[in-house]
N, C-alpha and C positions, 0 to 999 in steps of 0.2 A: 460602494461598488458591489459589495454582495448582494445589500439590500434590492440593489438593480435588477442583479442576475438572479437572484429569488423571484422576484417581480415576473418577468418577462419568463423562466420558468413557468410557472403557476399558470400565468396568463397564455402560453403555449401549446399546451399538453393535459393530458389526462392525468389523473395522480400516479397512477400504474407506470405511465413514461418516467415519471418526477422521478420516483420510487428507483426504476429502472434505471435511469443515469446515474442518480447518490450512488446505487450500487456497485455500480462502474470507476465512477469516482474513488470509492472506500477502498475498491479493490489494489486499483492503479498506487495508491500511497501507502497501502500495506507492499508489496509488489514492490516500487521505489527502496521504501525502509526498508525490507530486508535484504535486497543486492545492493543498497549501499551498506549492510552491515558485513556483507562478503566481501565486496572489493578494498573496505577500508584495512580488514583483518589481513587479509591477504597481500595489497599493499607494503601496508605497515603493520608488520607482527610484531615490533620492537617498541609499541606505543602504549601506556600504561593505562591500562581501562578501568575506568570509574564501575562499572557495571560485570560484570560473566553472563555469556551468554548461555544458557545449561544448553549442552550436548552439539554444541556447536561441533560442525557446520550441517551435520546430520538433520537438526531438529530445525534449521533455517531453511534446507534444501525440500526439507515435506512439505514446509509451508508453501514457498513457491511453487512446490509440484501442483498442490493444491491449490493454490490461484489459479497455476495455468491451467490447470484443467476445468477449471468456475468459468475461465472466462471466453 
């Protein structure tokens, strides 16, 4: 199925478009991952985390600033 939608990409568009979507793309799942790392925290503060986030929620919230304002 990717193979598909790589295909029919390519075969649609300019590389610049290609390019142009990935980016979209890359953005939307950085964007995703970081407000679901807020809503889980926030949610559930009582949940034992494999990982720390440094400077949470501070250093999660620039990030999203920064996408929103990318995109």
């Amino acid at each position: 199925m990717t193979g598909a939608a790589a295909a029919v990409l390519i075969m649609s568009g300019t590389f610049e478009q290609i390019i142009a979507i990935a980016a979209v793309l890359f953005l939307l799942n950085y964007v995703s991952a970081y407000s679901a790392l807020i809503v889980l925290r926030i949610k559930e503060p009582g949940l034992p985390r494999p990982y720390r986030a440094f400077g949470f929620p501070y250093t999660t919230a620039i990030v999203l600033l920064a996408a929103y304002s990318c995109g």
